[in-house]
C-alpha positions as CSV (number, residue, x, y, z in Angstrom):
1,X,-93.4,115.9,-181.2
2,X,-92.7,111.9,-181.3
3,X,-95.8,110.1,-182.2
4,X,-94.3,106.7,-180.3
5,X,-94.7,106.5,-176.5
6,X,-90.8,107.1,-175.6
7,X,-89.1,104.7,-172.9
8,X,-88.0,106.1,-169.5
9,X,-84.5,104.2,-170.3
10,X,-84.4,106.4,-173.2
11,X,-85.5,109.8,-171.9
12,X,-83.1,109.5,-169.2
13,X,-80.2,108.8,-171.8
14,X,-81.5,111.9,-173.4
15,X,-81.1,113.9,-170.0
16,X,-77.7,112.9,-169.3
17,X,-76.9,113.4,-172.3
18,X,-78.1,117.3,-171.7
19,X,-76.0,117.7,-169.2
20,X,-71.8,117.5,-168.5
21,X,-70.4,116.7,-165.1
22,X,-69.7,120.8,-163.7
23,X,-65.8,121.6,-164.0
24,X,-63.5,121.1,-161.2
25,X,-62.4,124.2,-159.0
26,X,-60.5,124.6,-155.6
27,X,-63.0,125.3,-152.7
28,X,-61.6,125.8,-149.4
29,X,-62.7,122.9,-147.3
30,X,-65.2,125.4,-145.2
31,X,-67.0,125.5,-148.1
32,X,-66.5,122.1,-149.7
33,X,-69.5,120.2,-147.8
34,X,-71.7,118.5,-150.6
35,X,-69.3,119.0,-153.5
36,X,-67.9,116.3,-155.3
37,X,-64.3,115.5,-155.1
38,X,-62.5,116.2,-158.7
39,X,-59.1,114.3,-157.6
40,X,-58.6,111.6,-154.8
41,X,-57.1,113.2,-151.4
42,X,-54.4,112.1,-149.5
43,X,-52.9,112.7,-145.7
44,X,-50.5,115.9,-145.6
45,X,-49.5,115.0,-142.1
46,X,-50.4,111.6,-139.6
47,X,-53.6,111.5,-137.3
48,X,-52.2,111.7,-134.5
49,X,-49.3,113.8,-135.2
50,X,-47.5,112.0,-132.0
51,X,-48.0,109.5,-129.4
52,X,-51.0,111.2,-127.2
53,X,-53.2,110.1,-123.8
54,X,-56.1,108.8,-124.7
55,X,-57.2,109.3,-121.4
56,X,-57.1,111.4,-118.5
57,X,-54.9,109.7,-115.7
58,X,-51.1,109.1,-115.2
59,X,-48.5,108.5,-117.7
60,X,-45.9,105.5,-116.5
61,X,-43.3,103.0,-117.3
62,X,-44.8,99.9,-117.4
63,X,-41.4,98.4,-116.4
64,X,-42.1,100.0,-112.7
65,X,-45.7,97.9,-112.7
66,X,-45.7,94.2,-111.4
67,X,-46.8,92.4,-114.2
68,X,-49.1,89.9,-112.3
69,X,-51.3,93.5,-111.6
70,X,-50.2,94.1,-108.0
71,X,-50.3,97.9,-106.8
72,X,-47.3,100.1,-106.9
73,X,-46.9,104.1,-105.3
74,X,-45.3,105.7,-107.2
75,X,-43.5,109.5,-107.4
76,X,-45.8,112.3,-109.2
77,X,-43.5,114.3,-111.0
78,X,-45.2,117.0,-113.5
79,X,-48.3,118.0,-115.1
80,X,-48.9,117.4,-119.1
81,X,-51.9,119.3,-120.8
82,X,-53.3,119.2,-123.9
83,X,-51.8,121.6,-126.2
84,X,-48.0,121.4,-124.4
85,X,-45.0,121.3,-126.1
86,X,-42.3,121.3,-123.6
87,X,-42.6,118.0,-122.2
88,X,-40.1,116.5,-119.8
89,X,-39.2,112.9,-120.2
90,X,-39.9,110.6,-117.1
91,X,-37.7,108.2,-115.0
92,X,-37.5,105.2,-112.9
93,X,-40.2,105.1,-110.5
94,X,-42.1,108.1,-111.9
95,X,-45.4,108.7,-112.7
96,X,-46.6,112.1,-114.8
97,X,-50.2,113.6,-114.4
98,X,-51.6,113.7,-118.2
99,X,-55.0,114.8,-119.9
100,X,-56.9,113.3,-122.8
101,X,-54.8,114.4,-126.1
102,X,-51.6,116.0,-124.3
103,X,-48.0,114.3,-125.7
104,X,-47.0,111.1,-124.1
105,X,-43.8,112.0,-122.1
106,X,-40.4,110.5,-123.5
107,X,-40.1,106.8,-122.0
108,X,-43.1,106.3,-120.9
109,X,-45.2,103.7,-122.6
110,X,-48.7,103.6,-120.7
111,X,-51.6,105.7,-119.4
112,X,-53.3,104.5,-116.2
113,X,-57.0,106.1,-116.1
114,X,-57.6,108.5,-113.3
115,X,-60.3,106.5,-111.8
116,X,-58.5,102.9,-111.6
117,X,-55.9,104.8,-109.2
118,X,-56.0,106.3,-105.3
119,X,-56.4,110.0,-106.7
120,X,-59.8,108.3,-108.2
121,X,-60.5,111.7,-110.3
122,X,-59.1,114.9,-111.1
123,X,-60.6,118.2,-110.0
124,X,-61.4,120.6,-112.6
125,X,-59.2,124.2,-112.1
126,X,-57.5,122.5,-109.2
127,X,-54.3,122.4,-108.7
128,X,-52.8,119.0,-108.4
129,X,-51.9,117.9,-104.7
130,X,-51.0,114.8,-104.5
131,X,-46.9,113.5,-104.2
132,X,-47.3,110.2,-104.8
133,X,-50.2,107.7,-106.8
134,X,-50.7,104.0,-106.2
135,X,-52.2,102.5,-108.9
136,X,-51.7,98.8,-111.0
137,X,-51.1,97.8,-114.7
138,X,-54.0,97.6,-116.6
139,X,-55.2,95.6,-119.7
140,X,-55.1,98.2,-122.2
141,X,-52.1,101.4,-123.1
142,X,-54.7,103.8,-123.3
143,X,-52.5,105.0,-126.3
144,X,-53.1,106.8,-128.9
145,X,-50.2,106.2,-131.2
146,X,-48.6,108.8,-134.0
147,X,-50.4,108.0,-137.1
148,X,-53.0,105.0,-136.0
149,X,-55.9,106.7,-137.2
150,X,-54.2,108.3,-140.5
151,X,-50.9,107.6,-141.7
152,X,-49.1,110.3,-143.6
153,X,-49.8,109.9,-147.6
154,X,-52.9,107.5,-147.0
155,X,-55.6,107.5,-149.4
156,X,-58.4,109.9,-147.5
157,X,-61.0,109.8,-150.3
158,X,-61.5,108.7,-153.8
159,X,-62.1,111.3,-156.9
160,X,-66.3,110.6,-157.2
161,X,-67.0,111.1,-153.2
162,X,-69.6,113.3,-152.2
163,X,-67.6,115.7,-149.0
164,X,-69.9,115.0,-146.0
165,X,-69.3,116.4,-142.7
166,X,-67.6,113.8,-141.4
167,X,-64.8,114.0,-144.4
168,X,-64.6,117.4,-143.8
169,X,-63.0,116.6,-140.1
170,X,-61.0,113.9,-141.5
171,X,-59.8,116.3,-143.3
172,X,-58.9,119.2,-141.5
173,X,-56.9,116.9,-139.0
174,X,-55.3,115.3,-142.0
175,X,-54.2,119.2,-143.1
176,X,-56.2,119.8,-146.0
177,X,-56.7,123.0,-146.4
178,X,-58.1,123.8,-150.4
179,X,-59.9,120.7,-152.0
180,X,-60.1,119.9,-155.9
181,X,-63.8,119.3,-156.3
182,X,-66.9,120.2,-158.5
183,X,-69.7,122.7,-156.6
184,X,-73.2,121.9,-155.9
185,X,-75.4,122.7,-159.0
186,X,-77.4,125.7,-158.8
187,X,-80.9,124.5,-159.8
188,X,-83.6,127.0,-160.8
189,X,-86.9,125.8,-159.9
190,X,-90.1,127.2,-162.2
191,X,-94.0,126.2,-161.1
192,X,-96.2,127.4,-163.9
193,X,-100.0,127.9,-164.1
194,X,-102.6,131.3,-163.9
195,X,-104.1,129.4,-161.0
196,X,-101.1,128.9,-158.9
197,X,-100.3,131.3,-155.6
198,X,-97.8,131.0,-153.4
199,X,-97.7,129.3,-150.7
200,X,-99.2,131.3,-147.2
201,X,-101.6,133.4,-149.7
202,X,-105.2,133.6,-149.4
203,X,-106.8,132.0,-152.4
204,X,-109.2,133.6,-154.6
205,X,-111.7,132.0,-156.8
206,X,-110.3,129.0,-158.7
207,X,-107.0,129.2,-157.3
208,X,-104.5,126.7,-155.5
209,X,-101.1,126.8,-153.5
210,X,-98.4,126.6,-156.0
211,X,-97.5,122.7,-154.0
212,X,-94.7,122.0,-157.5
213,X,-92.4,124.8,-156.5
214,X,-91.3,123.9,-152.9
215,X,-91.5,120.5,-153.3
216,X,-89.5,120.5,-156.3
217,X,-86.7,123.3,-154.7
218,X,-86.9,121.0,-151.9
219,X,-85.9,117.7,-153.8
220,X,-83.4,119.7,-155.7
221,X,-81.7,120.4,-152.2
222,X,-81.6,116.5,-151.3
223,X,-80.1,115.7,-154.5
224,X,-77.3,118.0,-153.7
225,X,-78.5,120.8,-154.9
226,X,-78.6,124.4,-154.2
227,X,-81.6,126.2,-155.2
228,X,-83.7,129.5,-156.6
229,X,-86.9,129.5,-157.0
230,X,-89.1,131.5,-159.6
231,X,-92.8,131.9,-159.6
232,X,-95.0,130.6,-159.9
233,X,-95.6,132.0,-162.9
234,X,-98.7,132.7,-164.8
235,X,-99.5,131.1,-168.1
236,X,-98.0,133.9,-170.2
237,X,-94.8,133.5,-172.0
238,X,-93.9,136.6,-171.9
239,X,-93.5,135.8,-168.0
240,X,-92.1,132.7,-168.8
241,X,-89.3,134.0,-170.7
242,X,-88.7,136.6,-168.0
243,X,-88.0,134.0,-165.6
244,X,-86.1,131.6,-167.8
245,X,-84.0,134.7,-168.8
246,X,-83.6,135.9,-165.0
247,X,-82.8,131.8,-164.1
248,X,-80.0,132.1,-166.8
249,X,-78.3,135.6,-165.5
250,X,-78.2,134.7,-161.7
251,X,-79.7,134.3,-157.9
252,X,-82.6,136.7,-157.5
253,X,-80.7,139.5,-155.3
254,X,-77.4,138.7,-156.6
255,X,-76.0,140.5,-159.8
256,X,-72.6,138.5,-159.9
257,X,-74.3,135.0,-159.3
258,X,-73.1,132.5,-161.5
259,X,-76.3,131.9,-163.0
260,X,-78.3,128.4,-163.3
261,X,-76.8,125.2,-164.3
262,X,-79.9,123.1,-164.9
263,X,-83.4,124.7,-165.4
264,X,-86.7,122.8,-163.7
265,X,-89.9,123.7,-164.9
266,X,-93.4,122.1,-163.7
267,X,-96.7,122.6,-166.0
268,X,-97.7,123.7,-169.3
269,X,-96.1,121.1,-171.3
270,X,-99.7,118.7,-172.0
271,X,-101.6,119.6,-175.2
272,X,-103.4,122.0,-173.5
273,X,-104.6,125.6,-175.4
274,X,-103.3,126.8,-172.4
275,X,-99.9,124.9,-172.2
276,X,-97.7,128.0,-171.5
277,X,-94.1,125.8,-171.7
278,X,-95.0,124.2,-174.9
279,X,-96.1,127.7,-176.5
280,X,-92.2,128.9,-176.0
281,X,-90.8,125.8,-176.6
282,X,-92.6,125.7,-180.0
283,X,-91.9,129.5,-180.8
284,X,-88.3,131.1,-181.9
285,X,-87.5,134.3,-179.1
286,X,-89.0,137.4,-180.2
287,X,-87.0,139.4,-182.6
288,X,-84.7,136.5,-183.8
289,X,-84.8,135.4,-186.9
290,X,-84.1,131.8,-185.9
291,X,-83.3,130.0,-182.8
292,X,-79.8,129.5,-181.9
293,X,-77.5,129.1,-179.1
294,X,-78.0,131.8,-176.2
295,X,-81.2,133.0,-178.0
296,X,-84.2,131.0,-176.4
297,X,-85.2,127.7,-176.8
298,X,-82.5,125.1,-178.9
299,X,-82.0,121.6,-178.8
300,X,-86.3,121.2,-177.9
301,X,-87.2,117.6,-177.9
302,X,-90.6,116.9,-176.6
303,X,-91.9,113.6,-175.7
304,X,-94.7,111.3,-174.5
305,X,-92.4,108.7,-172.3
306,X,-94.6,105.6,-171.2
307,X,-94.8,106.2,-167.7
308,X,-97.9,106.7,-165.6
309,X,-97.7,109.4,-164.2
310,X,-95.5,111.3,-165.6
311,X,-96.2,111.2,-169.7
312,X,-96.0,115.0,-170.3
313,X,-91.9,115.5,-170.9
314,X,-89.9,117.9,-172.9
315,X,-86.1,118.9,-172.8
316,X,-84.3,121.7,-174.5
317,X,-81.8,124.8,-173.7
318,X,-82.9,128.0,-172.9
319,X,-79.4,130.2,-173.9
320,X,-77.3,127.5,-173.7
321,X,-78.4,125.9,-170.3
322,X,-80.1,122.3,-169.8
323,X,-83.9,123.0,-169.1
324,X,-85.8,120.3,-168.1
325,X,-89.9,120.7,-168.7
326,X,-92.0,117.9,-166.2
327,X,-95.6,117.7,-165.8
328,X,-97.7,120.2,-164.1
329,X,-99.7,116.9,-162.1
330,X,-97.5,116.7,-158.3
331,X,-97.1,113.3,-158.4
332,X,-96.3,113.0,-161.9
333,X,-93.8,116.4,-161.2
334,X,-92.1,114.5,-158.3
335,X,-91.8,111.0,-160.0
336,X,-90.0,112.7,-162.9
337,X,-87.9,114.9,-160.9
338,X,-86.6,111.2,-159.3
339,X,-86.4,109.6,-162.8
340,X,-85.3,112.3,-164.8
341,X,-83.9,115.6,-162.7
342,X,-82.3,113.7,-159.9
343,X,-79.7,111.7,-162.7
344,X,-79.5,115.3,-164.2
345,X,-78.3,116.5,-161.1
346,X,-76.1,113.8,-160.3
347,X,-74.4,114.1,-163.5
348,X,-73.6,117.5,-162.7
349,X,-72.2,116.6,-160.0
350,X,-69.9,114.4,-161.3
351,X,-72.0,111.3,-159.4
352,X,-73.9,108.1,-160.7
353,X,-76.1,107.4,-158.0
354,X,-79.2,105.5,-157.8
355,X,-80.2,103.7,-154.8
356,X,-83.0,100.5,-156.0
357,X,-84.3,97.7,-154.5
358,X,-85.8,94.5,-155.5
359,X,-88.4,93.9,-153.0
360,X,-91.6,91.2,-153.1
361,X,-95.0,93.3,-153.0
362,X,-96.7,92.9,-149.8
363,X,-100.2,93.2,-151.8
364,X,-101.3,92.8,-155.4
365,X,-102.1,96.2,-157.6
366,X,-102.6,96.8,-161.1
367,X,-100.5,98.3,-163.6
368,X,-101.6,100.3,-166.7
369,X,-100.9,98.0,-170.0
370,X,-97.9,100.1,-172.0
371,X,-96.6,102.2,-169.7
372,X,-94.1,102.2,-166.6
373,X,-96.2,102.6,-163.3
374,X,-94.6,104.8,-161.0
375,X,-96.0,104.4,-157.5
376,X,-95.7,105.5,-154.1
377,X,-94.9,102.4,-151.4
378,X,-93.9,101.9,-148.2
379,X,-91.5,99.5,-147.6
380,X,-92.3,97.4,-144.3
381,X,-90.8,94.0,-142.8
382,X,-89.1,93.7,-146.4
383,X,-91.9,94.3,-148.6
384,X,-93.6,96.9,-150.7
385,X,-97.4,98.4,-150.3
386,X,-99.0,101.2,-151.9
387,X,-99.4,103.8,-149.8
388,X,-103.2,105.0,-150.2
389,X,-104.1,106.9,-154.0
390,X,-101.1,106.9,-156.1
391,X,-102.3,110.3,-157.4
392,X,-102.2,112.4,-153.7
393,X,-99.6,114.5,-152.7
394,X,-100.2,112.5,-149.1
395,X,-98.8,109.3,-150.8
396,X,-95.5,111.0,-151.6
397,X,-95.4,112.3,-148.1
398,X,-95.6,108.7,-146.3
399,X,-94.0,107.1,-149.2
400,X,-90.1,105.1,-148.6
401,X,-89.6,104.6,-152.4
402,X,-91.2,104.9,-155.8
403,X,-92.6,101.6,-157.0
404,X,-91.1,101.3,-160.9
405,X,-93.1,98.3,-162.5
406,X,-92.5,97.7,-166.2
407,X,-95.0,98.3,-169.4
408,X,-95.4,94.7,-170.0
409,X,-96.9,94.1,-166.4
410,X,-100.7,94.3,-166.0
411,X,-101.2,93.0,-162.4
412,X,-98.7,92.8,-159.3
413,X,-99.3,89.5,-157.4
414,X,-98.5,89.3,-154.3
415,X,-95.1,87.9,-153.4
416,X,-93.7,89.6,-156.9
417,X,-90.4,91.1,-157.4
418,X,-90.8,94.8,-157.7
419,X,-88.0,97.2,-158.1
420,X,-88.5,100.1,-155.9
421,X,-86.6,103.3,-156.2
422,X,-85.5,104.5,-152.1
423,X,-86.0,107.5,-151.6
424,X,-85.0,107.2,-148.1
């Protein structure tokens, strides 16, 4: 173990460093939502394919309209619905009933709206009964022309962009069908200690809810993540290595899962006799001589990184795959899975992302002398608090961001420049 307090700069460098951005497949876009685009994307065919109604009313000629906006009657010569394909042009003096979305007939070059004429609205199911339709020009086409959202060949989407919901419809009506793109990380998520249960069980004598491994799964999942969850376990490593072991293989309940890409653990990694994660990290898998590649624990670098809380780090490989150790203390296990995990994640993904502000504090604190203070705040009318005992889980909950103020800082005035990690 380092002797010298490590800097959070440098232990993150050390994580990314862990991990590599996930290959690149070809998902079908039903399944692409929260992957990471591999290539940039481009229109297969124009949004809309062809001049449409963008309202429901009467298709016309605006030749046969006054143009000072006087009324005209005019003949009512067909229907047009959405979804038709033999569409008849229209003449002189016509006027065609149309629906939201249906093809614009040939020469004409306006929609009136429904309720701006003397039918004033359609009946749903009903046929149409009227012969004739006064109505006037109006300010607007009511157009939707071929291609004004999305032209053929346009640029949809940039290589780096995370697929939301809204890209996947952009999309689809685009006609994109397969998408180049790196999956969501599958993130195994370990909570470790003999006094943890889960979470709904009665607790016994000395015993607490296991809070690490939900909340941890659950910030796993915001970072893009999906998730499996393991434990908790007890402070055995014969149980530990079952689990990092079963995190390796695949998905509890599914023998061809691909198997985690990033391993999470929370507790056992202080200098506790008890310290279950640094017992295997320190010992070679039973019945190897050594420790090598797919045979426990490689690459193990444990650290004390200056940040409060939070000090308690280690990183290594358990058979090949990154395996991040945090702190068994919930606020010190959720600050490091922002600091550390979240940029692990990201890099899997094939994302840089980190969302800070520099905001003033809206009251002065204290920092500890040496060491990054990671704290809990609310952000209100521009400026940063504390939100109650930087050491309770209830500070996470009502927390906006994490406060990050650096080692050389002893006491936030008020009115100082903070940077704040968002967390929302």
């Amino acid at each position: 173990m380092e002797s010298r307090l490590r800097s959070v700069t440098e232990h993150v460098e050390r994580v990314r460093a862990l991990v590599a951005p996930l290959p690149a497949a070809t998902l079908d876009l039903g399944d692409a939502q929260g992957s990471v685009l591999a290539q940039d994307l481009y229109a297969a065919v124009s949004v809309p394919p062809f001049d449409s109604a963008a309202m429901d009313g009467y298709a016309v000629r605006l030749a046969d309209l006054p143009a000072g906006g006087g009324p005209v009657t005019l003949q009512v010569a067909g229907d047009v619905a959405a979804g038709r394909s033999d569409v008849a042009g229209i003449g002189p003096g016509q006027a065609v009933r149309i629906m939201t979305g249906a093809p614009l007939p040939p020469g004409a070059d306006a929609v009136i709206p429904v309720e701006h004429t003397s039918t004033g609205r359609f009946v749903a199911g009903a046929p149409r009964a009227e012969d004739t339709v006064t109505l006037a020009r109006r300010p607007r086409s009511h157009i939707r022309g071929a291609g004004e959202d999305v032209r053929e060949g346009q640029l949809l989407a940039r290589a780096g962009r995370e697929v939301t919901a809204a890209l996947v419809g952009t999309l689809a009506a685009s006609g994109t069908v397969r998408v180049p793109a790196r999956r969501r990380p599958l993130v195994a998520v370990i909570s470790t200690g003999s006094e943890l249960v889960p979470v709904g069980m009665a607790l016994g004598p000395g015993q607490i809810t296991d809070s690490n491994g939900p909340m941890l799964a659950a910030a796993a999942r915001a970072a893009g993540a999906d998730v499996v969850r393991l434990g908790p376990v007890p402070d055995d490593p014969v149980t530990l290595r079952a689990a990092l072991d079963e995190a390796v293989r695949a998905a509890p309940g599914d023998a061809n899962g691909p198997g985690a890409d990033l391993i999470v653990t929370a507790g056992g990694v202080s200098a506790g006799a008890a310290d279950v994660v640094r017992e295997v990290l320190a010992a070679p898998t039973p019945g190897t001589a050594a420790q090598t590649e797919g045979s426990g624990a490689t690459d193990v670098d444990v650290a004390t990184v200056a940040m409060s809380p939070g000090k308690p780090q280690a990183l290594a490989r358990w058979r090949g795959v990154p395996w991040l150790a945090l702190p068994g203390n919930p606020v010190g296990a959720y600050a490091s899975f922002e600091l550390f995990a979240r940029p692990a994640v990201d890099r899997l993904r094939g994302l840089d992302v980190r969302v800070y502000r520099s905001l003033p504090a809206a009251v002065a604190w204290s920092s500890p002398a040496g060491k990054l203070q990671v704290l809990p705040v609310q952000v209100s009318d521009g400026a940063a608090e504390p939100c109650g005992s930087h050491h309770a889980l209830s500070a996470l909950a009502a927390a906006d961001g994490l406060a990050l103020v650096p080692p050389d800082v002893e006491k936030v005035r008020t009115g100082d420049l903070i940077q704040v990690l968002m967390l929302r």
